[in-house]
N, CA, C and O atoms as a printed pandas DataFrame, in Angstrom:
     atom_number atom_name residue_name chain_id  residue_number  x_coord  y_coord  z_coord
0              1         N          UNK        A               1    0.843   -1.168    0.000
1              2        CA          UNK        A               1    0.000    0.000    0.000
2              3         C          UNK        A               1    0.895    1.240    0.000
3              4         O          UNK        A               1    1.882    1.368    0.725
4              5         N          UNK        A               2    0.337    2.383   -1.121
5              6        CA          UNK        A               2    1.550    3.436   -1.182
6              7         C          UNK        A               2    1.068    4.359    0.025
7              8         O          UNK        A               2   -0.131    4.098    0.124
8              9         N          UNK        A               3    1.349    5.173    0.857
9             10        CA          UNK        A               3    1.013    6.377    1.683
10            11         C          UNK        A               3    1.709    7.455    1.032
11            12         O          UNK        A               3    2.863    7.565    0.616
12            13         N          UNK        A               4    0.429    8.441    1.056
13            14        CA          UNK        A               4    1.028    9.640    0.168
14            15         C          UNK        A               4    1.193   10.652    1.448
15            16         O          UNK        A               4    0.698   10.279    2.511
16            17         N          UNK        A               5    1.715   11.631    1.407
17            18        CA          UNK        A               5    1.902   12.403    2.683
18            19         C          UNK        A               5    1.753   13.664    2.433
19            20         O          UNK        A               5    2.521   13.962    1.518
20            21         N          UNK        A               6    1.059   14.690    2.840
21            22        CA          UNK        A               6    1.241   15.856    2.378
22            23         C          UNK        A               6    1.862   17.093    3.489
23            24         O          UNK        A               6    1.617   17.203    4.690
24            25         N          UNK        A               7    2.731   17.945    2.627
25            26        CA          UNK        A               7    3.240   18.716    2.938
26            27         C          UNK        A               7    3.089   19.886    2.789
27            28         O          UNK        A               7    3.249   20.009    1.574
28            29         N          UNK        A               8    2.775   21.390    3.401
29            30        CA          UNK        A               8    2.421   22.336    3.623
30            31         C          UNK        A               8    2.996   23.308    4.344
31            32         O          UNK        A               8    3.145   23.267    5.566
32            33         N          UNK        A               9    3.368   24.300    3.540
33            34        CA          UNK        A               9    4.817   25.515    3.876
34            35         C          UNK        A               9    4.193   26.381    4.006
35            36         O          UNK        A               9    3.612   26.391    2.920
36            37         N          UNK        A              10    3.781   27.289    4.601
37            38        CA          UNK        A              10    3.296   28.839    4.878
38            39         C          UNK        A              10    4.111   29.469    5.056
39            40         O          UNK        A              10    4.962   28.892    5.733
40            41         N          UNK        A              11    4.435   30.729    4.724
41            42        CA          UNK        A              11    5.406   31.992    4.651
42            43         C          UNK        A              11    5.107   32.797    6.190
43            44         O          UNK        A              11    4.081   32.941    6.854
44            45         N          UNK        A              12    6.118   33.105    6.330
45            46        CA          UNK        A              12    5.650   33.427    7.956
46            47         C          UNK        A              12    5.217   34.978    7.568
47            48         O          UNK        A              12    4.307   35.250    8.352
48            49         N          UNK        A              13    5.348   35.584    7.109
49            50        CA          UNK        A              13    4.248   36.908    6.408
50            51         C          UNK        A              13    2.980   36.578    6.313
51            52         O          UNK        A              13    2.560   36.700    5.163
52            53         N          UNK        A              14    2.017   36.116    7.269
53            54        CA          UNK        A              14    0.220   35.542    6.758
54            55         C          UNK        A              14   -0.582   36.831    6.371
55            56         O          UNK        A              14   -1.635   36.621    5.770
56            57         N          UNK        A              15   -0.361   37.682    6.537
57            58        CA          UNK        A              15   -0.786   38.542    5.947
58            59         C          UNK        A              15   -0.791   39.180    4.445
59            60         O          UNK        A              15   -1.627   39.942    3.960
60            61         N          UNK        A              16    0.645   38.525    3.723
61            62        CA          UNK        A              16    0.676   38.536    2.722
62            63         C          UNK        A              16    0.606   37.409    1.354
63            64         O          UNK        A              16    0.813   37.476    0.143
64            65         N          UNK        A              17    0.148   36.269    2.431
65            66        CA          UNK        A              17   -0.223   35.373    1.803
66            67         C          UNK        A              17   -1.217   35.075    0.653
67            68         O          UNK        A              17   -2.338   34.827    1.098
68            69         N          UNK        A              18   -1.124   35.023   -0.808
69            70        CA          UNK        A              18   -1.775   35.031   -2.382
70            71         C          UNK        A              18   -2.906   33.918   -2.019
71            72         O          UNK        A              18   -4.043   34.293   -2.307
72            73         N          UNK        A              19   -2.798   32.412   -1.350
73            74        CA          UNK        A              19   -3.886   31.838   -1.672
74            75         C          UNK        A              19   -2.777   30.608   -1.520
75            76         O          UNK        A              19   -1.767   30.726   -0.826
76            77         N          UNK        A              20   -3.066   29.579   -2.163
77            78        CA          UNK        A              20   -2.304   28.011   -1.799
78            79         C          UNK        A              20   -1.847   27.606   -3.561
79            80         O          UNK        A              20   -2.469   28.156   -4.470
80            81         N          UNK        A              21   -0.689   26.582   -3.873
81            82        CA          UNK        A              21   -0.408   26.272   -5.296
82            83         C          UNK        A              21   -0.148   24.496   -4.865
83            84         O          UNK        A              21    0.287   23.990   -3.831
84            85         N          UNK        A              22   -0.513   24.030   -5.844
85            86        CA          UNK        A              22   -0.116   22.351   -5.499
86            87         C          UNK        A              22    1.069   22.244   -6.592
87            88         O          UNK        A              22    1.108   22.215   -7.822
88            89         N          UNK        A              23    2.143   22.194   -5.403
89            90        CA          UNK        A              23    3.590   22.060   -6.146
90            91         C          UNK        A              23    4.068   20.403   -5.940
91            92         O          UNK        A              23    3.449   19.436   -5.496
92            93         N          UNK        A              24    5.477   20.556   -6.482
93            94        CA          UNK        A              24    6.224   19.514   -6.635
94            95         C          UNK        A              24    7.299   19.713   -5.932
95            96         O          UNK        A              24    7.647   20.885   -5.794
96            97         N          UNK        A              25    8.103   18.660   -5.310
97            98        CA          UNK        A              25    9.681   19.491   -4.215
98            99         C          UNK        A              25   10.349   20.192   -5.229
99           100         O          UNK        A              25   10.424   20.169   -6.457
100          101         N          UNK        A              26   10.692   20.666   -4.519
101          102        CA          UNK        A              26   11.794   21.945   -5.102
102          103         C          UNK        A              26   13.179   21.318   -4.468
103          104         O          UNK        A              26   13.212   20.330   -3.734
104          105         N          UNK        A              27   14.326   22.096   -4.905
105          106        CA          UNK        A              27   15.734   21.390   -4.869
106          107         C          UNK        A              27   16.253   22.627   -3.838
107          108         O          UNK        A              27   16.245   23.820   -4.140
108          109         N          UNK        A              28   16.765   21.988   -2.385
109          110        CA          UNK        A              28   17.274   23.021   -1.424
110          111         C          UNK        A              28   18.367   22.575   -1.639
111          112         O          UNK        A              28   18.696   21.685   -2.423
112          113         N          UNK        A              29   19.366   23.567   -0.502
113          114        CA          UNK        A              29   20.873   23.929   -0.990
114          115         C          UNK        A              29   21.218   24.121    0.533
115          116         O          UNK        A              29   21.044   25.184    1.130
116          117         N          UNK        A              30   21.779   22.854    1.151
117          118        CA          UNK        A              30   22.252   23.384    2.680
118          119         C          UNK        A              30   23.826   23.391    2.681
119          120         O          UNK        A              30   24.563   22.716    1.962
120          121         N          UNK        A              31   24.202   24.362    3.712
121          122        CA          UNK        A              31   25.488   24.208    3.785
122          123         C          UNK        A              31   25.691   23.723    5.098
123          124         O          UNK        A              31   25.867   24.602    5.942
124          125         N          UNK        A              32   25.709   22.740    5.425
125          126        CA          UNK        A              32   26.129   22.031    7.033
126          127         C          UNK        A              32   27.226   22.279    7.104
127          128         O          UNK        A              32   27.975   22.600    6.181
128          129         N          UNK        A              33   27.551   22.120    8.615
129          130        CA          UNK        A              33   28.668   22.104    8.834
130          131         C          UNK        A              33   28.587   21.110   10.495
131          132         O          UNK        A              33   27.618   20.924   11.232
132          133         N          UNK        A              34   29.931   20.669   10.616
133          134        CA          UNK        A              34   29.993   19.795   11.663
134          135         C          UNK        A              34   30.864   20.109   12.501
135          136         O          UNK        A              34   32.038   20.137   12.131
136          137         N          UNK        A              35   30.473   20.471   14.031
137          138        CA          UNK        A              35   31.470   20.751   14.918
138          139         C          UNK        A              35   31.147   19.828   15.925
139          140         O          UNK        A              35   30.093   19.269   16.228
140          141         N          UNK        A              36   32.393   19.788   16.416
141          142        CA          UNK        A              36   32.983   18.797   17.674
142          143         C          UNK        A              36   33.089   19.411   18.832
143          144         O          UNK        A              36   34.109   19.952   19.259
144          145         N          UNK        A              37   31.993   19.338   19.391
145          146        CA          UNK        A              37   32.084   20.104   20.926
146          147         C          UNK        A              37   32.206   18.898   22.380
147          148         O          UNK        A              37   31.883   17.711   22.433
148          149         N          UNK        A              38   32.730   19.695   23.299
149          150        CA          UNK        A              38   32.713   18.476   24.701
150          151         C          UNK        A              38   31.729   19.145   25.791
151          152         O          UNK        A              38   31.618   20.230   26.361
152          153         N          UNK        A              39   30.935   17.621   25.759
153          154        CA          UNK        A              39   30.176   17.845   26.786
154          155         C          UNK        A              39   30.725   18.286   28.446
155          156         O          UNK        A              39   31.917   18.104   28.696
156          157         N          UNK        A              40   29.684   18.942   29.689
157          158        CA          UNK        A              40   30.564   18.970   30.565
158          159         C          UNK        A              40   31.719   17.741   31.235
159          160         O          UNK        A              40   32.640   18.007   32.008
160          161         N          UNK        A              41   31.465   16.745   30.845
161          162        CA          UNK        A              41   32.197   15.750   31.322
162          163         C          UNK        A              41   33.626   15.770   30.434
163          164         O          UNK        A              41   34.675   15.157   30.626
164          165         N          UNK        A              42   33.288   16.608   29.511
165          166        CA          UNK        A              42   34.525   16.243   29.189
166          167         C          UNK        A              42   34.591   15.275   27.897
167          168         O          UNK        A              42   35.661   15.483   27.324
168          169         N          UNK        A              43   33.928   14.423   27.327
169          170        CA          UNK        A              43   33.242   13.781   26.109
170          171         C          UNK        A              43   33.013   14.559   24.767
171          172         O          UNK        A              43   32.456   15.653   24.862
172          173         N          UNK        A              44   33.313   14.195   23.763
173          174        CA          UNK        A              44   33.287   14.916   22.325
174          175         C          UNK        A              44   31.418   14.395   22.233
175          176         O          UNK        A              44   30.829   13.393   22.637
176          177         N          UNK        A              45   30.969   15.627   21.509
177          178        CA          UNK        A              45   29.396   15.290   21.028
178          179         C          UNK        A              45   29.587   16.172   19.397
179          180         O          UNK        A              45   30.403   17.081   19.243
180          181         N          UNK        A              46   28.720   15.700   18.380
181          182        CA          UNK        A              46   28.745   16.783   17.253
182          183         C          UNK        A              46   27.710   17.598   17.090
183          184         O          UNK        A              46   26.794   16.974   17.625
184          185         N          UNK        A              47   27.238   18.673   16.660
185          186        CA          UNK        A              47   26.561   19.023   16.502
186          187         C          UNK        A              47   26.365   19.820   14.815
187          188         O          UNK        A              47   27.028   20.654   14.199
188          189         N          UNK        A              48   25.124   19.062   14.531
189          190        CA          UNK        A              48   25.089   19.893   13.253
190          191         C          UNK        A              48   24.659   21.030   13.240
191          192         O          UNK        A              48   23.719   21.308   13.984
192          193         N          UNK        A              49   25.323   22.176   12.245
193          194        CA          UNK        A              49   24.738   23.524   12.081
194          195         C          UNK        A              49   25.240   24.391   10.608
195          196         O          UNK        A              49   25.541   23.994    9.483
196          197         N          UNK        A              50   25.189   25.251   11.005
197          198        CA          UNK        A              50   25.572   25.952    9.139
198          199         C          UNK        A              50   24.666   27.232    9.225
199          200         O          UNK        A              50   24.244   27.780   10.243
200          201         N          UNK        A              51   24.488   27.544    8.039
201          202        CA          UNK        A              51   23.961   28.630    7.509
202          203         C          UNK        A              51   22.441   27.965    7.189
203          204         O          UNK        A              51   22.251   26.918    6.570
204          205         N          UNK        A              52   21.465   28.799    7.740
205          206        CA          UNK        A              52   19.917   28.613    7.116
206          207         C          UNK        A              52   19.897   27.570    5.667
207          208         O          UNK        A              52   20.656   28.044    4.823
208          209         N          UNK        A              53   19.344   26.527    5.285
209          210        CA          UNK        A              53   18.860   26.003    4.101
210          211         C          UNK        A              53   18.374   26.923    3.317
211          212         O          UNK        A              53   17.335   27.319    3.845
212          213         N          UNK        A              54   18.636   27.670    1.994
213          214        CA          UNK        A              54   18.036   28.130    1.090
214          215         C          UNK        A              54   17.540   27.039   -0.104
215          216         O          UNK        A              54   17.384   25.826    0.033
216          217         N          UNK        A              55   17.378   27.706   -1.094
217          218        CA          UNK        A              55   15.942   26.762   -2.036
218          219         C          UNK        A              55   16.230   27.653   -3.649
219          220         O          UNK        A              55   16.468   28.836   -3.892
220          221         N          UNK        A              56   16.094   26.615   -4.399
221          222        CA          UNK        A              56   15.805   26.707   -5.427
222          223         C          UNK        A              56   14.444   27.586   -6.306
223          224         O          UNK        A              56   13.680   26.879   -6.964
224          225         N          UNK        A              57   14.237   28.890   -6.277
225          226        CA          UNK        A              57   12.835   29.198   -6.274
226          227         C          UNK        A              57   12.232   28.608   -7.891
227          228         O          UNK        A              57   11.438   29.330   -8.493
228          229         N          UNK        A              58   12.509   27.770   -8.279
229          230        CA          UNK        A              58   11.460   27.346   -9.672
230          231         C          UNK        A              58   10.593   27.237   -9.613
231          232         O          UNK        A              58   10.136   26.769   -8.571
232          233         N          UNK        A              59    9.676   27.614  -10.759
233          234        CA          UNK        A              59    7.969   27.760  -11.322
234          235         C          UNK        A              59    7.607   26.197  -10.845
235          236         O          UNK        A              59    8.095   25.219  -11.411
236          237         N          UNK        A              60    6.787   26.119   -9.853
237          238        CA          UNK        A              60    6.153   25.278   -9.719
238          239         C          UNK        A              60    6.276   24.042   -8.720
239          240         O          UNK        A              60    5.665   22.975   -8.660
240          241         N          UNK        A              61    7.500   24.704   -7.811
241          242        CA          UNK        A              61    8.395   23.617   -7.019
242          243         C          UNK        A              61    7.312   24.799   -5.585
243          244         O          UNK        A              61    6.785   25.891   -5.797
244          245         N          UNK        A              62    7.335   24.080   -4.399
245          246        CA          UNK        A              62    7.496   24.297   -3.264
246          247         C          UNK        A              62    8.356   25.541   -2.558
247          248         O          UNK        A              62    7.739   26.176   -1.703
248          249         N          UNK        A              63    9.285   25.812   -2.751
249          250        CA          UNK        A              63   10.446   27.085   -2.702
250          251         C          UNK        A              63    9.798   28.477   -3.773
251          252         O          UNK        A              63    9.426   29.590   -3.398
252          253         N          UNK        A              64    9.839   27.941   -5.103
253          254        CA          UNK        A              64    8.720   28.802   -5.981
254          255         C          UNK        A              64    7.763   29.285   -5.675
255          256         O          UNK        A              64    7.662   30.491   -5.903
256          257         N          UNK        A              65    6.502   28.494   -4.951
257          258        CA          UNK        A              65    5.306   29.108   -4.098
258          259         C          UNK        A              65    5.994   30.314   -3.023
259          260         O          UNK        A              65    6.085   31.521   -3.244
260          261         N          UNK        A              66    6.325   29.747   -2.108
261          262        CA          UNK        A              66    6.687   30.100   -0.928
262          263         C          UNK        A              66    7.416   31.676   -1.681
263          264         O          UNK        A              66    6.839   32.681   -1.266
264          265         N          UNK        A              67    8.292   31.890   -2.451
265          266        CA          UNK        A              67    8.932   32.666   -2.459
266          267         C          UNK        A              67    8.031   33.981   -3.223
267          268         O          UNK        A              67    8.346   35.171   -3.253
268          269         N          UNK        A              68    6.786   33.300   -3.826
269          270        CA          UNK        A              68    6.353   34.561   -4.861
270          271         C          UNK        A              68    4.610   34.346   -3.672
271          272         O          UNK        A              68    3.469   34.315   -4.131
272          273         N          UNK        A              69    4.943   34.250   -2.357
273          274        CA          UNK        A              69    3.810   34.774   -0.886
274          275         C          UNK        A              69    2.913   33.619   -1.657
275          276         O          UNK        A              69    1.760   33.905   -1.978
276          277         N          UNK        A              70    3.473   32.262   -1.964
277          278        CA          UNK        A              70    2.055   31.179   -2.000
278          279         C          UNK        A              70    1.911   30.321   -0.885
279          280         O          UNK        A              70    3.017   29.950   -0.490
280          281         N          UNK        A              71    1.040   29.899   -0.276
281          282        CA          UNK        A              71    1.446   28.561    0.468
282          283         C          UNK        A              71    1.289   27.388   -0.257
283          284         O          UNK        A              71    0.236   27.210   -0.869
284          285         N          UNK        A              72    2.247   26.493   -0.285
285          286        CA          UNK        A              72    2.643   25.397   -1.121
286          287         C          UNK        A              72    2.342   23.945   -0.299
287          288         O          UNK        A              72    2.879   23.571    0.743
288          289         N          UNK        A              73    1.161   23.143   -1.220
289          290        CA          UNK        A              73    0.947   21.677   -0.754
290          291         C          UNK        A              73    1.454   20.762   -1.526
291          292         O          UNK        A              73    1.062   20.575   -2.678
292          293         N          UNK        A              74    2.303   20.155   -1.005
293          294        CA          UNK        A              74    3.181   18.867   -1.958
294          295         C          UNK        A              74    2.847   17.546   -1.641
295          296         O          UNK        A              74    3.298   17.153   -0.566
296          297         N          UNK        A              75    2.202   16.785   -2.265
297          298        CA          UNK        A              75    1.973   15.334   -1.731
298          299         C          UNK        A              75    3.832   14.693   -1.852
299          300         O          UNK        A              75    4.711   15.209   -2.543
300          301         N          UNK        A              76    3.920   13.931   -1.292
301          302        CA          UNK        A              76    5.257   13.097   -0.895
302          303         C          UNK        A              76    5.065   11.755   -0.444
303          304         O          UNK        A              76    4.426   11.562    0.591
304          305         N          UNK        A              77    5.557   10.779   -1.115
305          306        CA          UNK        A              77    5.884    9.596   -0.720
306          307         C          UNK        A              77    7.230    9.447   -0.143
307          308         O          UNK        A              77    8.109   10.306   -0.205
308          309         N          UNK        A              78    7.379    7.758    0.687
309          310        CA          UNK        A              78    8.414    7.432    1.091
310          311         C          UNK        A              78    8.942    6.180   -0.078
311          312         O          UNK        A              78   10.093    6.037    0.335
312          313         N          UNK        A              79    8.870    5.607   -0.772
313          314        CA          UNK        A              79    9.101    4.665   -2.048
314          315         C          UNK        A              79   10.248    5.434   -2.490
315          316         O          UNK        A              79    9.871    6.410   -3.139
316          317         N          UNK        A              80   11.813    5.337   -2.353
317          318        CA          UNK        A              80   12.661    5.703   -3.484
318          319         C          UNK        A              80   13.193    4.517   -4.034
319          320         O          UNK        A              80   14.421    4.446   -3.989
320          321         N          UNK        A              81   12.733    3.792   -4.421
321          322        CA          UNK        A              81   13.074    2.681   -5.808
322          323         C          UNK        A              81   12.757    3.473   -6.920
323          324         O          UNK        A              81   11.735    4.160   -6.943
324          325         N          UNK        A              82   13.377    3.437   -7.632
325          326        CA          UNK        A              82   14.157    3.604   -9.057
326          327         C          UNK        A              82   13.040    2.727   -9.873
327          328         O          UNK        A              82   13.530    1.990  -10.729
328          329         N          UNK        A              83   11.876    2.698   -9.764
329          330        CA          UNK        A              83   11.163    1.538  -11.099
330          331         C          UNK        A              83   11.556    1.333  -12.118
331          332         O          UNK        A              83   11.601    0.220  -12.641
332          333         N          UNK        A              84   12.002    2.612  -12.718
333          334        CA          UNK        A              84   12.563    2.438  -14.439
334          335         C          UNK        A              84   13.292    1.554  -14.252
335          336         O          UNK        A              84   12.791    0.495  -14.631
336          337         N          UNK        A              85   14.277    1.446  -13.835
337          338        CA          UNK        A              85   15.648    0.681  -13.557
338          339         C          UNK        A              85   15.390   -1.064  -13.114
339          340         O          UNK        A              85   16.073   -2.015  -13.495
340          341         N          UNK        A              86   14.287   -1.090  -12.276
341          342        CA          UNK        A              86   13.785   -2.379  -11.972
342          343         C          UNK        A              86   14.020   -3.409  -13.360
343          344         O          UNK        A              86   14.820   -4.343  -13.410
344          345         N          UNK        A              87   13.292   -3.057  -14.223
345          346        CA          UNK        A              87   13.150   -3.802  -15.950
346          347         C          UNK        A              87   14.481   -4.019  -16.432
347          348         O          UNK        A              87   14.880   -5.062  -16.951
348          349         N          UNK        A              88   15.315   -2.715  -16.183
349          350        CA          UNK        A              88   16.651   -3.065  -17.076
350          351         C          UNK        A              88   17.764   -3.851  -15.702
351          352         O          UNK        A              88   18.700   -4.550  -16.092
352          353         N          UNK        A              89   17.610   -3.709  -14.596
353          354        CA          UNK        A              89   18.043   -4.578  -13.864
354          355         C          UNK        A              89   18.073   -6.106  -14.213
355          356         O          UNK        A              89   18.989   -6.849  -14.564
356          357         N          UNK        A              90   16.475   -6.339  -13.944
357          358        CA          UNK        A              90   15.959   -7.703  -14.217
358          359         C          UNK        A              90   16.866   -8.554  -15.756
359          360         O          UNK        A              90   16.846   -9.765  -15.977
360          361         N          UNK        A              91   17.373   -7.803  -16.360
361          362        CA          UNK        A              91   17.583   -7.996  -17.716
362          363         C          UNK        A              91   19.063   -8.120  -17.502
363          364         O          UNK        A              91   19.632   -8.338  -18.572
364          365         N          UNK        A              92   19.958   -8.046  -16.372
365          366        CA          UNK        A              92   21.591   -8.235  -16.494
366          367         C          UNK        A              92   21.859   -9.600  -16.475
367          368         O          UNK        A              92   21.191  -10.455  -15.894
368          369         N          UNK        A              93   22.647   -9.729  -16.993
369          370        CA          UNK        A              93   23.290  -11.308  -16.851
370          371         C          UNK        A              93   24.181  -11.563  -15.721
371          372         O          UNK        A              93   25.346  -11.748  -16.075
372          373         N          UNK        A              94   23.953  -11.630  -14.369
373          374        CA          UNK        A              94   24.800  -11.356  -13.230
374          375         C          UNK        A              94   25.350  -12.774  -12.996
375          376         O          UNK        A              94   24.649  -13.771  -13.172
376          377         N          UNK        A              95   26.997  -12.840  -12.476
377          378        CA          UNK        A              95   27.315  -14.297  -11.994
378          379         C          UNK        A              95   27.628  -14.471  -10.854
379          380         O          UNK        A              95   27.796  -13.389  -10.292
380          381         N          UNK        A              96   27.817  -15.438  -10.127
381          382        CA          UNK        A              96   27.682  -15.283   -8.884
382          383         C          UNK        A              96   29.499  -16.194   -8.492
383          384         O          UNK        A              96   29.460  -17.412   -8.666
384          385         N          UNK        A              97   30.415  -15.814   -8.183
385          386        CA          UNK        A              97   31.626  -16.407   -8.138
386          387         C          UNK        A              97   32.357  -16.030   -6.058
387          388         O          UNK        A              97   32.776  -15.057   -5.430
388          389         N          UNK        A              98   32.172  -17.075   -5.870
389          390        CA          UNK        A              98   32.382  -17.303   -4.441
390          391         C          UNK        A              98   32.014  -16.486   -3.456
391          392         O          UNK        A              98   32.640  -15.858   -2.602
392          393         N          UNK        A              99   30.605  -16.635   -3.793
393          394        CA          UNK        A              99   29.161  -16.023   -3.390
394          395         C          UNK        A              99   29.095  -14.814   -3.376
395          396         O          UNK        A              99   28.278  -14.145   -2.744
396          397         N          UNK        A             100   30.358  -14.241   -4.407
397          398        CA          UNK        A             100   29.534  -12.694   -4.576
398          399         C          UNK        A             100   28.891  -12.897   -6.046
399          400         O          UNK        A             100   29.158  -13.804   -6.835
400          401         N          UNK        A             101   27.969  -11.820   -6.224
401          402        CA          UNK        A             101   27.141  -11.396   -7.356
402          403         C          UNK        A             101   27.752  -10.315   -8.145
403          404         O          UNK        A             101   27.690   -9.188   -7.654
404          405         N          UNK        A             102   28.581  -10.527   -9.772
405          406        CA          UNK        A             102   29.239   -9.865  -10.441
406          407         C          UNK        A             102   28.809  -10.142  -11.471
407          408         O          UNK        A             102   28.405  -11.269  -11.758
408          409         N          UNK        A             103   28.815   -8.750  -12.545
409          410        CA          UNK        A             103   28.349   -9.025  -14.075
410          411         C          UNK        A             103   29.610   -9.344  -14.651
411          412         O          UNK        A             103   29.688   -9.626  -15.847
């Protein structure tokens, strides 16, 4: 059974909010960064941080809404299999030589 999930971004401006767009993800751009801090004991912990995630604003993506005052609903699944690829998989001639699997 697929579960579709939906997702919903509001611009923190609600006052200038246009109305809602049913987008598609949009492509963000984080810059992480990883630091090594010690807890009081004395123990290394990491913590992730960086600069804010920015976004790709394209016609029709999620980041696109959001950026031209839309609120943006994206349905989203969790399924990342590759289907196309399933068919031409199925189709390799793979051998199997002291139990690994090699074409």
């Amino acid at each position: 059974m697929e579960i579709t999930f939906l997702s919903a971004n509001i611009i923190a401006l609600l006052s200038e909010i246009k109305g809602h767009r049913i987008t598609r993800q949009g492509l963000r751009v984080y810059r992480d960064r990883l630091d090594t801090r010690k807890d009081p004991r004395g123990k290394p912990y990491y913590w992730i941080g960086g600069d804010a995630p920015s976004g790709i604003p394209e016609d029709g993506t999620d980041i696109g809404a959001l950026a031209d005052g839309w609120v943006s609903v994206t349905p989203l699944q969790l399924d990342l299999t590759a289907y196309p690829a399933l068919h031409l998989l199925k189709n390799w001639k793979l051998a199997k030589r002291n139990g690994v699997v090699s074409s």
